[in-house]
MILOVO-386694 format. One record per residue (C-alpha): residue number from 1; x, y, z. Coordinates in steps of 0.25 Angstrom, whole numbers. Layout:
% MILOVO-386694
<NUM <X Y Z>>
...
This chain:
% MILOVO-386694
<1 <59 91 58>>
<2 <65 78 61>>
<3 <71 72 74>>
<4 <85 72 75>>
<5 <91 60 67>>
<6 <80 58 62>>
<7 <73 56 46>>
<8 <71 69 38>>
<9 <63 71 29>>
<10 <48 65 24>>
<11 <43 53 33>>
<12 <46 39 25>>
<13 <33 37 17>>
<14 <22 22 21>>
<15 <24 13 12>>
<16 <9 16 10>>
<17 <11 28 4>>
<18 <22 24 -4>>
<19 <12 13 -10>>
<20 <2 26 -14>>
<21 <14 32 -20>>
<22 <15 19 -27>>
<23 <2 19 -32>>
<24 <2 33 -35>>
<25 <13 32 -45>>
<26 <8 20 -51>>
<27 <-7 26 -54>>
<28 <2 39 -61>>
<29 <11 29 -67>>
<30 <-1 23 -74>>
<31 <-9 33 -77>>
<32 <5 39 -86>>
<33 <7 26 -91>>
<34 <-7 26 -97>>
<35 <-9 39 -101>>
<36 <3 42 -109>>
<37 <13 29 -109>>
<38 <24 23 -99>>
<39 <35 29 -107>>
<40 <30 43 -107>>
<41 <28 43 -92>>
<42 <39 46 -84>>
<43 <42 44 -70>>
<44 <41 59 -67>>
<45 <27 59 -73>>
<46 <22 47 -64>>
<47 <29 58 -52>>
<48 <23 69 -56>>
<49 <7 63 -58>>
<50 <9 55 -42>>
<51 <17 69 -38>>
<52 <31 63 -35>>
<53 <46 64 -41>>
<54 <49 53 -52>>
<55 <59 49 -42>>
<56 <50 46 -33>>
<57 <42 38 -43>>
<58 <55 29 -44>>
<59 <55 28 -29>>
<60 <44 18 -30>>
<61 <45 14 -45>>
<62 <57 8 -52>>
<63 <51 11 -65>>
<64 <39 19 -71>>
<65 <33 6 -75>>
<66 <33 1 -62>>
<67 <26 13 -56>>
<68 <13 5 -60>>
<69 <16 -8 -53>>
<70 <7 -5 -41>>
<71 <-3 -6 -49>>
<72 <0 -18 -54>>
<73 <3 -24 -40>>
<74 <-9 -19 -34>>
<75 <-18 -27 -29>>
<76 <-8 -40 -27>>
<77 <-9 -41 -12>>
<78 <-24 -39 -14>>
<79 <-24 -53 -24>>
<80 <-16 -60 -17>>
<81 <-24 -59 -4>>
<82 <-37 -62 -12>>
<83 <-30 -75 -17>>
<84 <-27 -78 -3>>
<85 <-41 -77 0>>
<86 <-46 -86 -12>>
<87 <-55 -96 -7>>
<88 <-55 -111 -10>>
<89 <-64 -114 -21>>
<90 <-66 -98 -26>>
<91 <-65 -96 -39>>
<92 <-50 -87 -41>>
<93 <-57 -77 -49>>
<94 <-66 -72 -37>>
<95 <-54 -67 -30>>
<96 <-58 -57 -37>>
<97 <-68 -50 -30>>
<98 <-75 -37 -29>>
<99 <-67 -33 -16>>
<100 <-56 -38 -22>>
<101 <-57 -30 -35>>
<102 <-60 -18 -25>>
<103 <-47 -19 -17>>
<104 <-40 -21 -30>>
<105 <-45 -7 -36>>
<106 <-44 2 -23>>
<107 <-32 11 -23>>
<108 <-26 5 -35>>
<109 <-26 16 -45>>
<110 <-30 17 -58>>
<111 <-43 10 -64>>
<112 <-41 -2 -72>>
<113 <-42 6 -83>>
<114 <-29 13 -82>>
<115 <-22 -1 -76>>
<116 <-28 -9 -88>>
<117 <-21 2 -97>>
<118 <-8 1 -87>>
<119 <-9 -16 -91>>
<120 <-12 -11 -105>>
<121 <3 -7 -105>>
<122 <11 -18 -100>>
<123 <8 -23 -114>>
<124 <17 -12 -120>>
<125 <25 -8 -110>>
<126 <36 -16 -104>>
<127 <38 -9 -93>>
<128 <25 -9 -89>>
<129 <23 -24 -92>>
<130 <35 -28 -82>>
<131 <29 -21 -71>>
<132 <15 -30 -75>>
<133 <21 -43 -75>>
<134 <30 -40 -63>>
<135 <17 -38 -56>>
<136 <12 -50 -58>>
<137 <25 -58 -57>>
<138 <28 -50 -41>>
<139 <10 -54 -38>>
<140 <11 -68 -42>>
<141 <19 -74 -31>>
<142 <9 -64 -21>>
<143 <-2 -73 -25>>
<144 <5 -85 -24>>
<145 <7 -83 -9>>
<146 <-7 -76 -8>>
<147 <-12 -92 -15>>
<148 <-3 -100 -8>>
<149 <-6 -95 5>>
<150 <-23 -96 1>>
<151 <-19 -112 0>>
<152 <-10 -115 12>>
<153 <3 -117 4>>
<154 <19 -113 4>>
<155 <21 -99 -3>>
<156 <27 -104 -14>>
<157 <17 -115 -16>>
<158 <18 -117 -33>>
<159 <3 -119 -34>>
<160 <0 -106 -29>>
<161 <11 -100 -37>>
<162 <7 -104 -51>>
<163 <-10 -102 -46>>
<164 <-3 -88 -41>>
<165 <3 -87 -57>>
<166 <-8 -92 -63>>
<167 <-18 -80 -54>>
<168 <-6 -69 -57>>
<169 <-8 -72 -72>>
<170 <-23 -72 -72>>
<171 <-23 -57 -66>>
<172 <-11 -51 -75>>
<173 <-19 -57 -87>>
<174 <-33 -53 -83>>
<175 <-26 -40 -80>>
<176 <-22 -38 -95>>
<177 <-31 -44 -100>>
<178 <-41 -35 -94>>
<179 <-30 -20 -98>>
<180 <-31 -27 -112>>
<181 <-46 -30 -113>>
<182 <-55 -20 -105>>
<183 <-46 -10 -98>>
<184 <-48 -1 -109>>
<185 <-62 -4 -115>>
<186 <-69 8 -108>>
<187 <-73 2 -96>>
<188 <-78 9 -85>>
<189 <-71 7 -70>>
<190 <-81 -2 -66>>
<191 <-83 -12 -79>>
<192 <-67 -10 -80>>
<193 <-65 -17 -67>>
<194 <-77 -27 -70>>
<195 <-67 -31 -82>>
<196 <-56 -32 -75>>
<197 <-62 -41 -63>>
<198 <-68 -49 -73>>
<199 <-54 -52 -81>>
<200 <-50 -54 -69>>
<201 <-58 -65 -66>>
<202 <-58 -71 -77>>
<203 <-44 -72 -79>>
<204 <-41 -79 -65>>
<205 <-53 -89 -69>>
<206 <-47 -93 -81>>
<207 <-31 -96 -73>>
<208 <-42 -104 -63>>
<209 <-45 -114 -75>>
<210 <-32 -116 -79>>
<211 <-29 -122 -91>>
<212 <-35 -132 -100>>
């Protein structure tokens, strides 16, 4: 029943829910991706595994590849904040602490197993490797602000930009690094996100030293 002029129909869904309906397709999305290949998977198999119409699916994706960008994004804000946070004198690879690495897993999807087999396929597939370096492109200037405002300067401050260039490549190659490496050796959940954090860290001390 609905008043008189007004809306039929089901109430306009949060833009919380629509996140989880986000996230939901982009765990299926991986998961097909993984288990049987991008170009066998079909938007109507990415619907049916979340329990939607593929046009729904297109609602929120442009592309099937693109279903798994939330899980490339996530996690951004959660950085970006830490970087704000970063105190004078701390060594940049501590940013990365254990309530960071927390946060960072909680509600993401899969484990890094199936994300460091998802990385795995940005080598081969296109698609998939335009929504990786988009990713990173769309984060970079996140932490340039997050970086500039830790320091008291204008937005669009250069050394906070190329600092923010130099951290965004540190991540997207310890990332890779870590798919290509350890993501498949066996790990179990625990020693897998050991590897991780410590490839992690790692990479950012090495963009600390710059060159020589």
């Amino acid at each position: 029943m609905t008043a008189a002029g007004g809306r039929t129909g089901r109430p306009p869904l949060t833009e919380e829910r629509k996140a989880e309906i986000r996230l939901d397709i982009a765990r299926a999305a991986v998961d097909l991706f993984v288990n049987q290949g991008v170009t066998a998977t079909t938007g109507e198999q990415i619907g049916q595994a979340v329990g939607i119409s593929a046009r729904t699916v297109w609602r929120y994706f442009p592309s099937k590849e693109a279903c798994v960008r939330p899980l490339f994004t996530a996690g951004i804000d959660l950085l970006a904040d830490r970087l704000r946070q970063w105190g004078p004198g701390e060594p940049l690879d501590e940013i990365f602490t254990p309530a960071l690495t927390t946060d960072l897993r909680v509600g993401q999807g899969p484990d890094r197993a199936t994300v460091g087999a998802l990385v795995r396929l940005t080598r081969t597939e296109p698609g998939l490797r335009a929504v990786w370096l988009q990713t990173h492109d769309e984060a970079e200037p996140a932490f340039a602000r997050a970086l500039a405002e830790r320091a008291g300067l204008p937005a669009d401050d250069l050394r906070s930009t190329i600092q923010a260039a130099m951290f965004n490549a540190a991540l997207r190659a310890a990332v890779e690094h870590y798919a290509w490496h350890d993501a498949d050796a066996g790990l179990d959940r625990t020693a897998a996100e050991a590897a991780l954090e410590r490839t992690l860290r790692e990479a950012l001390i090495t963009a600390t030293e710059g060159l020589t």
